[in-house]
Each structure stands twice: as structure tokens, then as C-alpha cells.
C-alpha positions as CSV (number, residue, x, y, z in Angstrom):
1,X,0.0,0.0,0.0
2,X,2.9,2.7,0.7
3,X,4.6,1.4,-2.8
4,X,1.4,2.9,-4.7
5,X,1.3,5.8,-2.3
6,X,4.5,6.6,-3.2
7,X,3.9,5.9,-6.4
8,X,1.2,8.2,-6.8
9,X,2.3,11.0,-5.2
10,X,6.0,11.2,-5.8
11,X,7.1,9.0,-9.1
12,X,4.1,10.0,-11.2
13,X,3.6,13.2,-11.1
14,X,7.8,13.4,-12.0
15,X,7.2,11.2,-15.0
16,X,4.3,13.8,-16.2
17,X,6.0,16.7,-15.7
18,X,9.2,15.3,-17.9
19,X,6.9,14.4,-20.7
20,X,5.9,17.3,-22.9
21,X,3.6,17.2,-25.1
22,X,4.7,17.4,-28.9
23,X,4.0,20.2,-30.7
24,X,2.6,18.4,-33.6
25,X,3.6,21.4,-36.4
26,X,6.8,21.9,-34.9
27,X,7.2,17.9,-35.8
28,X,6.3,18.1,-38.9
29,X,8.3,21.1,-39.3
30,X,11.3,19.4,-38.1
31,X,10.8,15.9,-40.3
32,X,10.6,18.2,-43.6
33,X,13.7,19.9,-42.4
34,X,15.4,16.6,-41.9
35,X,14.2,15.0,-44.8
36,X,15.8,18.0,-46.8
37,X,19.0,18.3,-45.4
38,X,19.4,14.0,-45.9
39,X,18.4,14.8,-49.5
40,X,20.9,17.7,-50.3
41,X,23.7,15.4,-48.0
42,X,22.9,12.3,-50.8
43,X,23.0,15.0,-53.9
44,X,25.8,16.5,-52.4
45,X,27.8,12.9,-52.6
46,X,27.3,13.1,-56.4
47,X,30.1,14.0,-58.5
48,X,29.2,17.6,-60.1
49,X,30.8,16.6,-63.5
50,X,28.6,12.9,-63.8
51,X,25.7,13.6,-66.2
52,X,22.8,11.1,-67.6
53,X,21.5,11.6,-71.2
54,X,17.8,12.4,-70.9
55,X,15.6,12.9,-73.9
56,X,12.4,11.1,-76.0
57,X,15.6,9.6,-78.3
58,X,13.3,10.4,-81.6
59,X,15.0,11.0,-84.6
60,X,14.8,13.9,-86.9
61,X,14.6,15.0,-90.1
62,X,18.2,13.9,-90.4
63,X,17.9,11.4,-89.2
64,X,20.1,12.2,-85.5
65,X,18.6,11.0,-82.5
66,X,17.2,14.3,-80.3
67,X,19.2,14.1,-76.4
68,X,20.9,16.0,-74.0
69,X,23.0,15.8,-71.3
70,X,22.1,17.1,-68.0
71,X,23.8,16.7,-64.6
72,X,22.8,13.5,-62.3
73,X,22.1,16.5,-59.9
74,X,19.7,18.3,-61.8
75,X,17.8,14.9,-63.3
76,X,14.0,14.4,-62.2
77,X,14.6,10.4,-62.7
78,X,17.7,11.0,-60.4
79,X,16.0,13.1,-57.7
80,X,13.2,10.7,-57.8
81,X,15.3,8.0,-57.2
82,X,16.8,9.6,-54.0
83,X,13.0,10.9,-53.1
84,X,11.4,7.6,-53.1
85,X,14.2,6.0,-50.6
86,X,15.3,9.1,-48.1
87,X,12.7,8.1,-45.7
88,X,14.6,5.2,-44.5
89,X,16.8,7.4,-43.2
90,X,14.6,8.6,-40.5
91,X,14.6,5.0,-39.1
92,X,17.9,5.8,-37.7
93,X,15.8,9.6,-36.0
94,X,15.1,9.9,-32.5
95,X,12.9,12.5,-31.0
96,X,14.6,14.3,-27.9
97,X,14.9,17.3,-26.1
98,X,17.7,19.2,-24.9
99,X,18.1,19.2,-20.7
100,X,19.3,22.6,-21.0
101,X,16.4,24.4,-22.6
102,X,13.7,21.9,-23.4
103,X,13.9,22.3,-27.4
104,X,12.4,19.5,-29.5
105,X,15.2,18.3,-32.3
106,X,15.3,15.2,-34.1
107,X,18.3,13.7,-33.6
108,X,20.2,10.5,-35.6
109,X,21.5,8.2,-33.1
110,X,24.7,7.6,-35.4
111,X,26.5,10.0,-37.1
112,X,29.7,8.1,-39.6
113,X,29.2,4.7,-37.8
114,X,29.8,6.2,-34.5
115,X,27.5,7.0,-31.8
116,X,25.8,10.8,-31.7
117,X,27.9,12.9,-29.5
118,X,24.8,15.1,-28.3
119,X,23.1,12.0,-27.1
120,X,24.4,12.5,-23.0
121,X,22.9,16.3,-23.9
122,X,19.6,15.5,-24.3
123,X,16.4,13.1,-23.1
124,X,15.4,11.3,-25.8
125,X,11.5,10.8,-26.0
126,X,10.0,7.2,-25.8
127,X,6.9,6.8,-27.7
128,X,4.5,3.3,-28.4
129,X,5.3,3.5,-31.8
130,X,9.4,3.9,-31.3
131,X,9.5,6.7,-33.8
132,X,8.0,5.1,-36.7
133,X,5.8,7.9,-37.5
134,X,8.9,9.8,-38.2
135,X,9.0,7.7,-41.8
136,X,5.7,7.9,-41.9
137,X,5.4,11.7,-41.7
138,X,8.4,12.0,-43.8
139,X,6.3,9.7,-46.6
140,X,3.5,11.5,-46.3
141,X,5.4,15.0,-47.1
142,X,7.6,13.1,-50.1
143,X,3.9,12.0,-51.5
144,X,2.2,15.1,-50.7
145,X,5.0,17.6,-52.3
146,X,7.0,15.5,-54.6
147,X,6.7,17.6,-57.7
148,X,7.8,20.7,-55.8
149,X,10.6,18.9,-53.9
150,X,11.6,17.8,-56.9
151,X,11.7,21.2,-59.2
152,X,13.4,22.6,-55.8
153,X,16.6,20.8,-56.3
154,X,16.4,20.7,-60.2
155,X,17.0,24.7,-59.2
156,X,19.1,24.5,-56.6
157,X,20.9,26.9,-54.6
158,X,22.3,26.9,-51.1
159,X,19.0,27.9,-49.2
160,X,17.1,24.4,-50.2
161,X,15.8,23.8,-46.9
162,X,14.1,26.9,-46.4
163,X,12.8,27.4,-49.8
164,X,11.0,23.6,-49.9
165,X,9.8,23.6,-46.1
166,X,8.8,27.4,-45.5
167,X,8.3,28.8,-49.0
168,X,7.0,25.9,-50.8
169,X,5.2,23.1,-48.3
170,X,4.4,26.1,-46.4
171,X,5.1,23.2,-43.0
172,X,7.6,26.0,-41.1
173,X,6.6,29.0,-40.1
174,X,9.9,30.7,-39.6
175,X,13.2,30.2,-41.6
176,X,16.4,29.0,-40.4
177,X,18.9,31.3,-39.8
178,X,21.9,31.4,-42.7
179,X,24.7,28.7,-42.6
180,X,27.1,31.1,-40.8
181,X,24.3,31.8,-38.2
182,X,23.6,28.0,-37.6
183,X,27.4,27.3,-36.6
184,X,27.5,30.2,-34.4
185,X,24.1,29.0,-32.9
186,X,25.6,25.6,-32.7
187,X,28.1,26.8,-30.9
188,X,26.2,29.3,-28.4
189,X,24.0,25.9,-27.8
190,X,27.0,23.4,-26.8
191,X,28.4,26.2,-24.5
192,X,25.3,26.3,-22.6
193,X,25.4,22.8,-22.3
């Protein structure tokens, strides 16, 4: 009888308080974010000067087949490609908060085979479905904006993450700050750690 008295009163209401309760847009902010930034990481890894010859390969009237050559970076089928597998990559996601301020991220447990660094700096949140809706949030964004997703890195540019997840999928509400900011941030974050 004392167990569940103590139970009750001391042990509960300790688990409840360190349980938040997710902010379901900034989630889905987050896994858009994510799914981005594994995206430009994989088209990154691509060698700049590999191309693929894309084209309806109809002759004309002289009888030369009718191709071009556009970078792997740049080609729909490529991007596609990627697309249709980058949400496996979130199998490898954890959902966590930082001890020092409380700030949902999602976090890969592994980063180059070894294990995440941040991982002592933060609480990482158990759920029933251990982070499988992570995928499938991530497949319901890749289904749901594809086209755009895909036009986005046919264009390029350095601010991909932004333009797809605030400008396009309209799923953030503000932008994230400019790579020079985000190190500096970074770095403002680990010290108050």
C-alpha cells in the first residue's frame, strides 16, 4: 500500500512533468527539415561533372537522335530516385529534447558509424510506436509535395531547406537562420550545455 502511495504522489507526477507534449507542427516542421538536409547530404555525394542523357531519343529530319546531357544533380529520374528512398533514413531519427532548454530536435542516433555525441545532452522521447511515425510523416510529405521537392533541387541553390519547407510546403513557419548563423548558434547551444 505505501509502494502505490508513493507511487502516486512522488514518481508520477515526475514522470508527467518530464513528458511534454509534442508540438505536432513543430514535428512536422522538423521531419521536412530533416528530410531535406538527408536529401541535399545524398546530392551532395554526387560527382558535379557525372551527367545522364535524358531525352524522348526520336530521330529527326536527319535522321540524329534528339538528347541531352544534364547533370545526375539536376535529373527528375535522379532526384526521384533519391526521393522515393530518403525516408529510411529517419529509421535511424530519435525525437529528444535538450536538458538545457527543453527544445524538441530530431536527432540520428549515429553519425559516420559512431554513436551521436549530443546524445548525453539530451532526453530522448519514448513513444509506443518507437519513432515510426517519423517515416511515416516524412512519406506523407515526399507524396504530398514530390513535384515541388523535386523542381526545388532541379534549381538549386544553397538555401534548399528553407525554400521547400517554408516557402513551398508552407510546414515552417519561420526560416532558419543562414549557414554562418547556424554554426554560431551551434556553438552558443554546446556552451550552454
Amino acid at each position: 500500500m505505501k509502494f502505490i502511495f508513493l507511487l502516486g504522489v512522488f514518481i508520477l507526477p515526475a514522470l508527467v512533468s518530464a513528458y511534454k507534449e509534442i508540438d505536432m507542427n513543430l514535428l512536422q516542421c522538423l521531419i521536412c527539415r530533416t528530410t531535406i538536409e538527408e536529401m541535399d547530404n545524398v546530392m551532395a555525394k554526387i560527382d558535379p561533372s557525372r551527367s545522364i542523357d535524358v531525352g524522348n531519343y526520336r530521330l529527326d529530319a536527319q535522321g540524329n537522335i534528339l538528347k541531352k546531357s544534364v547533370p545526375m544533380r539536376k535529373s527528375e529520374v535522379h532526384i526521384s530516385e533519391v526521393l522515393d528512398n530518403i525516408c529510411n533514413k529517419l529509421d535511424d531519427y530519435v525525437r529528444a529534447r535538450y536538458k538545457s532548454n527543453g527544445r524538441l530536435i530530431l536527432m540520428p542516433l549515429e553519425i559516420d558509424g559512431q554513436m551521436n555525441p549530443e546524445i548525453g545532452d539530451v532526453d530522448i522521447i519514448q513513444d509506443g510506436d518507437l519513432n515510426r511515425s517519423l517515416k511515416y510523416y516524412c512519406q506523407e510529405l515526399v507524396d504530398e509535395y514530390e513535384e515541388p521537392i523535386i523542381k526545388g533541387f532541379q534549381k538549386g541553390g544553397t538555401d534548399v531547406i528553407n525554400e521547400i519547407c517554408t516557402k513551398v510546403t508552407n510546414v515552417c513557419d519561420d526560416e532558419l537562420p543562414p549557414e554562418d548563423g547556424d554554426e554560431e548558434s551551434s556553438e552558443a547551444d554546446r556552451d550552454e550545455l
